[in-house]
C-alpha positions as CSV (number, residue, x, y, z in Angstrom):
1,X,-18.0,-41.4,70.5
2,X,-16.7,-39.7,67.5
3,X,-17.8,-42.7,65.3
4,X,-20.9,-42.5,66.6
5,X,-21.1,-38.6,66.3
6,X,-20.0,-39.0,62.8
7,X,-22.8,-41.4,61.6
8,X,-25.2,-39.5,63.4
9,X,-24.3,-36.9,61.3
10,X,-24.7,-38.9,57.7
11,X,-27.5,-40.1,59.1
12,X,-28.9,-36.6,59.3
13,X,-27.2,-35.4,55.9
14,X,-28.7,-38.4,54.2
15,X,-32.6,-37.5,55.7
16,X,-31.8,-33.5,55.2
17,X,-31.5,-33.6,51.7
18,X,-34.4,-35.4,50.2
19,X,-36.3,-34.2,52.4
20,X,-35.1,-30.8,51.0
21,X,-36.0,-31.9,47.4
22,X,-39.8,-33.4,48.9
23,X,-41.0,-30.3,50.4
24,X,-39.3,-27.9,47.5
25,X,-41.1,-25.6,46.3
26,X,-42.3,-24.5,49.8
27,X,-42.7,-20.8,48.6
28,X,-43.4,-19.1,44.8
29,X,-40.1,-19.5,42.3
30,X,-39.0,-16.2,40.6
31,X,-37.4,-17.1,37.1
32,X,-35.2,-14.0,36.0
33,X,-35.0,-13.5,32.5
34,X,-31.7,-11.4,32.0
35,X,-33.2,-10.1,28.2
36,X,-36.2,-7.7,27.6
37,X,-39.6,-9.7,26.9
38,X,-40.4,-11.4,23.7
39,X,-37.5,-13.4,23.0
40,X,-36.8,-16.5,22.6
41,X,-35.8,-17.5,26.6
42,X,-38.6,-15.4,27.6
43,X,-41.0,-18.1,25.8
44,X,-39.3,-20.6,27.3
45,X,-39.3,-19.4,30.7
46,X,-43.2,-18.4,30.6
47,X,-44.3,-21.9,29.3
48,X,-41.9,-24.1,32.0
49,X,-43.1,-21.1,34.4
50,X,-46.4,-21.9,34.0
51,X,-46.6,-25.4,33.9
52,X,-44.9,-25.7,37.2
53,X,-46.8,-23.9,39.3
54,X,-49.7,-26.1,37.9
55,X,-47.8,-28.9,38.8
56,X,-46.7,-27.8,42.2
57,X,-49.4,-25.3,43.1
58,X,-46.7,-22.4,43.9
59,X,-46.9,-19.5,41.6
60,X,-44.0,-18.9,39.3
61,X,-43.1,-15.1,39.0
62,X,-41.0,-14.5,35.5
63,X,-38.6,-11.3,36.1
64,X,-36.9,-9.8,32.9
65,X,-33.7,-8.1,34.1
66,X,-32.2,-6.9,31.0
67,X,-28.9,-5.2,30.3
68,X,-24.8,-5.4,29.7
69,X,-25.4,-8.6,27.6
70,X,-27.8,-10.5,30.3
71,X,-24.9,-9.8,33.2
72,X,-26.9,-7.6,35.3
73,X,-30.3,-10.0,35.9
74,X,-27.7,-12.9,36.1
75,X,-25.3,-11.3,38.5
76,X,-29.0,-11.3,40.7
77,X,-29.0,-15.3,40.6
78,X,-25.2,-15.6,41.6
79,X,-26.5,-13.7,45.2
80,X,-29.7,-15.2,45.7
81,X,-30.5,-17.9,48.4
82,X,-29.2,-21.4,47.3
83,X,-32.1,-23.2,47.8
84,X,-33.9,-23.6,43.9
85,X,-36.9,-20.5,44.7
86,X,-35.0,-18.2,42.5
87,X,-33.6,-19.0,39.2
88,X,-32.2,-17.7,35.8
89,X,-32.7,-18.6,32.5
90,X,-30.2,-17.4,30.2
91,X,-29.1,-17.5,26.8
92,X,-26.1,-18.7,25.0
93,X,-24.6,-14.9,25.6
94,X,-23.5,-16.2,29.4
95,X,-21.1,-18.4,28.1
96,X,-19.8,-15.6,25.2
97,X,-19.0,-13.2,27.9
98,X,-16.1,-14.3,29.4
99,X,-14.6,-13.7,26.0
100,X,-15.7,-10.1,25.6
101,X,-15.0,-8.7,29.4
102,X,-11.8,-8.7,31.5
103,X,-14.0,-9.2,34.8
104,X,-17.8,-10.3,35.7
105,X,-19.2,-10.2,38.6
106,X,-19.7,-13.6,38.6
107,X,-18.0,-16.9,37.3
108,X,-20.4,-18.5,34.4
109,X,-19.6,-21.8,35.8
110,X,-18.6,-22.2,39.7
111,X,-21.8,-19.2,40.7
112,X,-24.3,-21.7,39.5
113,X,-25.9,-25.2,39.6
114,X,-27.1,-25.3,35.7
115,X,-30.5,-27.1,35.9
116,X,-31.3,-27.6,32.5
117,X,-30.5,-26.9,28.8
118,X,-34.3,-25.8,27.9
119,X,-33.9,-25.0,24.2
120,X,-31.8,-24.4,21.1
121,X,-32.2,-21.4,18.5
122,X,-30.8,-21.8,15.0
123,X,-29.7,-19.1,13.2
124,X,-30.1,-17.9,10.0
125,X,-28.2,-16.0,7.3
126,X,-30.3,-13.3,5.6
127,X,-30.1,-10.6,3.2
128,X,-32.4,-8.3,1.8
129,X,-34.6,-9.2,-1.5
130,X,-32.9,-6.4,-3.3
131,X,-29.3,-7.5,-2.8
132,X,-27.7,-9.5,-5.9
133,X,-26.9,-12.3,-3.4
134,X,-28.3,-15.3,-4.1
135,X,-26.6,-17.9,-1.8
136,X,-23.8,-18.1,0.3
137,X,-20.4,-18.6,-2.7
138,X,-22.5,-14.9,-3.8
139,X,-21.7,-13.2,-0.6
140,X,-18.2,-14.7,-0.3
141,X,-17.2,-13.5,-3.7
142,X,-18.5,-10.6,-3.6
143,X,-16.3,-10.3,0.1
144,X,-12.8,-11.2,-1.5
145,X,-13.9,-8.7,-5.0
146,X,-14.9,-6.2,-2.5
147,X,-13.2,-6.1,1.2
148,X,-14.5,-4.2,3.7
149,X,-17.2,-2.7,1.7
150,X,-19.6,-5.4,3.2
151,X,-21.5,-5.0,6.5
152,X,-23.7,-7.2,8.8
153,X,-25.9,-6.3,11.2
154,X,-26.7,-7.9,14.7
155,X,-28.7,-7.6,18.2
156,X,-26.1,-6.4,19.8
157,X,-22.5,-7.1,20.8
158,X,-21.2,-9.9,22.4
159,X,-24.7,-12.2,21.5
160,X,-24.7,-15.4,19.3
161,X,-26.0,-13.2,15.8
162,X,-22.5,-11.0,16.1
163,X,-20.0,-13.9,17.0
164,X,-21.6,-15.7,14.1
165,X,-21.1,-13.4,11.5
166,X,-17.3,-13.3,13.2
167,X,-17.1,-16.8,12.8
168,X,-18.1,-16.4,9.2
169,X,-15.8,-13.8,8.5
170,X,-13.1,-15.8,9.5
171,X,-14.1,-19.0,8.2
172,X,-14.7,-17.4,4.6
173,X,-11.7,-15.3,5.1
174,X,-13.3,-12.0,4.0
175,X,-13.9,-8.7,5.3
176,X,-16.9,-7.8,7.0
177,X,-17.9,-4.3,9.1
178,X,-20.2,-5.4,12.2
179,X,-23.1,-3.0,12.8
180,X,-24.5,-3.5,16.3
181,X,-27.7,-2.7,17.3
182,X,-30.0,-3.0,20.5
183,X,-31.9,-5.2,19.5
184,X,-32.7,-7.7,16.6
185,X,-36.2,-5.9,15.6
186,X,-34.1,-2.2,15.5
187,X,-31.5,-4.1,13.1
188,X,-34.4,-5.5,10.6
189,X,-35.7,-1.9,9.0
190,X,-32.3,-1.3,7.5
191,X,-31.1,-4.7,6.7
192,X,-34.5,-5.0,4.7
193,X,-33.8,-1.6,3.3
194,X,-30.6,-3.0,1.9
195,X,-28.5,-0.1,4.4
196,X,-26.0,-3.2,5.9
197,X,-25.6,-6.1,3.7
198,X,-26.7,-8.9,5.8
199,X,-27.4,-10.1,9.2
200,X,-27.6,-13.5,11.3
201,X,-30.2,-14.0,13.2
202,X,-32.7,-16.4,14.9
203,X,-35.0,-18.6,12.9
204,X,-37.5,-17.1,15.2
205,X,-36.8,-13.4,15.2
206,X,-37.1,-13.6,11.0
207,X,-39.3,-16.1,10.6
208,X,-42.3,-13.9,9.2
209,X,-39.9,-11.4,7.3
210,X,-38.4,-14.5,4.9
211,X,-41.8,-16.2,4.9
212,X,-43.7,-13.0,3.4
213,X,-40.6,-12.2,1.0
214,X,-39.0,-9.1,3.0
215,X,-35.9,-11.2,3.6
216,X,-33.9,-13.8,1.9
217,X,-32.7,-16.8,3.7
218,X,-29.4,-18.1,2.3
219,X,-28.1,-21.0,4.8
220,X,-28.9,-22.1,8.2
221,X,-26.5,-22.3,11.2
222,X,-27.4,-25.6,12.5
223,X,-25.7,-29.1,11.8
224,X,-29.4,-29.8,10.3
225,X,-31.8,-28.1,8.1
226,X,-34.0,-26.0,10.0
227,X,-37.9,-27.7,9.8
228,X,-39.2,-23.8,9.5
229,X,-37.2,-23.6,6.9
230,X,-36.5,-27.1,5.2
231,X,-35.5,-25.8,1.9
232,X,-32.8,-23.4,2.9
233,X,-29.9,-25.4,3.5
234,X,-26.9,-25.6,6.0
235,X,-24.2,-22.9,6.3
236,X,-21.6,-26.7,5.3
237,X,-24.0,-27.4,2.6
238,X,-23.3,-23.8,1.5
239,X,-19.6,-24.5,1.4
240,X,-18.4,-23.0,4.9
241,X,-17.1,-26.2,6.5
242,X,-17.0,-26.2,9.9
243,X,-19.6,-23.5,10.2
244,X,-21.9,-24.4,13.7
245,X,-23.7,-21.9,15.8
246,X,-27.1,-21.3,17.3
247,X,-28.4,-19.6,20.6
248,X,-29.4,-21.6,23.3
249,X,-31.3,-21.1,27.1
250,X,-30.8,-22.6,30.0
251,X,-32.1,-22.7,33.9
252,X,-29.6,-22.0,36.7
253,X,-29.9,-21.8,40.2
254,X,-27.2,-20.3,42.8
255,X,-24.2,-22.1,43.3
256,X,-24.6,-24.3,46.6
257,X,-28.5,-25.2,45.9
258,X,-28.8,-29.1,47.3
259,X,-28.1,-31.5,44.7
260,X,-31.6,-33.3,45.2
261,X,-33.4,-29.8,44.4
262,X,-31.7,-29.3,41.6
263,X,-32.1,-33.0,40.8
264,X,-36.2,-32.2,41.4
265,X,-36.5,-28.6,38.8
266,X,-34.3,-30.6,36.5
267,X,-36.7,-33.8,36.1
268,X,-39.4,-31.2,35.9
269,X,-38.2,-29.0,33.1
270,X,-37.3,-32.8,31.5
271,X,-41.5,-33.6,32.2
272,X,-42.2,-30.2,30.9
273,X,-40.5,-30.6,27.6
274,X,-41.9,-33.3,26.5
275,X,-45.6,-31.8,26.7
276,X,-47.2,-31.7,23.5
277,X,-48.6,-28.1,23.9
278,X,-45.0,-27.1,25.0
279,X,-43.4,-28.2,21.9
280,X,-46.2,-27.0,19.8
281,X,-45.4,-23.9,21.0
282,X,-41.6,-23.8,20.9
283,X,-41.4,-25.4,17.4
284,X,-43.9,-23.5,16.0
285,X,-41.8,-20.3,17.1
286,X,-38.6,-21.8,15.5
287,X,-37.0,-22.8,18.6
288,X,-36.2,-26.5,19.3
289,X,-37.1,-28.3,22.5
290,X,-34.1,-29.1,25.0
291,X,-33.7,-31.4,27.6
292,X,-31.1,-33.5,29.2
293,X,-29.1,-33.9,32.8
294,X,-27.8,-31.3,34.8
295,X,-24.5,-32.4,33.8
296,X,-24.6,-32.0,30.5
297,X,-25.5,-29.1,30.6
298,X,-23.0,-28.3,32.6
299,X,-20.6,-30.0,30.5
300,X,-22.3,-28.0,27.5
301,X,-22.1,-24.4,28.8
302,X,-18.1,-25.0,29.3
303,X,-17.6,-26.4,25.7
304,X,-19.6,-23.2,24.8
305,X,-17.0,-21.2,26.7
306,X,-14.4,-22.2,24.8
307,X,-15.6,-22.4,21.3
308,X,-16.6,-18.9,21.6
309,X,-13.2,-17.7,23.6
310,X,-11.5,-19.1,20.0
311,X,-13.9,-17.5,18.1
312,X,-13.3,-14.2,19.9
313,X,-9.5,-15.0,19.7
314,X,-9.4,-15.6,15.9
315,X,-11.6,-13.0,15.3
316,X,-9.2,-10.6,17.2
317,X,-11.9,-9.2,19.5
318,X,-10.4,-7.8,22.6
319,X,-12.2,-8.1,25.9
320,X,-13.2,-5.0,27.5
């Protein structure tokens, strides 16, 4: 009788859960978007957004919950039903975090099933047109002939642009003064003004500044050359070995959403990707198409986790 109660059981299990995954979505999907609109994971989210509810003739309702470095619209994802209607796509700032506060409300990795890497952000390091910095050996000897005179600007604290320019500071082993802001456009008037020295940021967020000559690119973050940018080179070509960062987004759903559902959004932000018009959109914007298993980008978020917690670490930064 138990034997019999037991394979009844897997029996039901095994019809449960793709049957789960075949009648998903069976209401509209909220994306939450823990950042303000305009930014690079909003894009993201509106275009695989739209293009699923075409495909699966729900409609797909894009939330921006911004604040505390994208905790508070993700905390809203950790507490929402498990079962793939409500999502978050967040940026590469979810896996900084651990590194910059004592407690969350939330762990980055066991509250959710990652979906999904959806895209990937270079960075770039730029300086006003009016400073005498010409390429990257510039800025780093004008660091060691001048400590602590130098500043660089960023979005905010905690996000990819700051822990980049902490990563450079140690890598080049000069003295830098970070300059937060709220908000990469807020940071732009006085980095262009020549008021803080320099600033990294996405290909995307200073793409028209450098191309109409009210910024100066000097090296790309990626392990590539940036195809908005093809003649700028590399932050290694510059002569900062080691030197790799970007931003990134990603889709999660709650931790405990069925396998097979997640299985389902994850082969649909795969199909989504690959769309011509998608791309289009994303490369044109400076941000490079993702892709890839659930498990990698599982994988991916913890290797983020701790090449940010050394960053943090040699960088002295203290969580609060």
């Amino acid at each position: 009788m138990i034997r019999a109660t037991v394979t009844a059981a897997l029996l039901a299990s095994s019809i449960t859960v793709p049957a789960l995954a075949q009648n998903f979505p069976s209401k509209p999907i909220t994306i939450v978007v823990p950042s303000s609109p305009g930014g690079a994971i909003d894009l993201a989210a509106r275009l695989i957004g739209q293009k699923m509810g075409e495909t699966w003739g729900q409609s797909v309702v894009i939330e921006n919950r911004a604040g505390a470095s994208g905790i508070i619209g993700t905390e809203a994802i950790a507490k929402a039903a498990p079962d793939g209607h409500t999502l978050a796509l967040v940026a590469s700032s979810h896996a900084i975090n651990p590194s910059l506060f004592k407690k969350l409300p939330f762990d980055v990795l066991k509250s959710f099933e990652p979906v999904a890497l959806t895209h990937v952000v270079p960075l770039v390091l730029v300086v006003a047109p009016v400073a005498p910095f010409k390429s990257v050996k510039d800025v780093v000897a004008h660091g060691k002939a001048h400590p602590g005179e130098m500043t660089f600007a960023s979005s905010g604290k905690g996000g990819a642009p700051h822990m980049s320019g902490e990563l450079f500071k140690t890598l080049a082993a000069i003295d830098i003064t970070h300059v937060p802001y709220k908000g990469s456009t807020l940071a732009h008037p006085d980095l262009i003004s020549g008021r803080t020295t320099m600033m990294f940021d996405t290909v995307a967020a200073v793409k028209a500044q450098v191309n109409s000559d009210r910024l100066r690119a000097l090296a790309v973050t990626s392990p590539q050359r940036s195809a908005v940018f093809p003649n700028v080179p590399t932050m290694q070509e510059a002569g900062i070995a080691g030197y790799e960062t970007s931003t990134w987004g990603g889709l999660l759903a709650p931790a405990g959403t069925p396998k097979a559902v997640v299985g389902k959004l994850n082969a649909e932000v795969n199909r989504i990707l690959q769309l011509a018009d998608v791309r289009k959109t994303l490369v044109d914007a400076g941000i490079e198409p993702g892709g890839g298993s659930a498990r990698q980008f599982s994988d991916f978020i913890a290797a983020e986790s701790v090449k940010w917690g050394k960053v943090a670490k040699d960088a002295g930064i203290q969580a609060e």
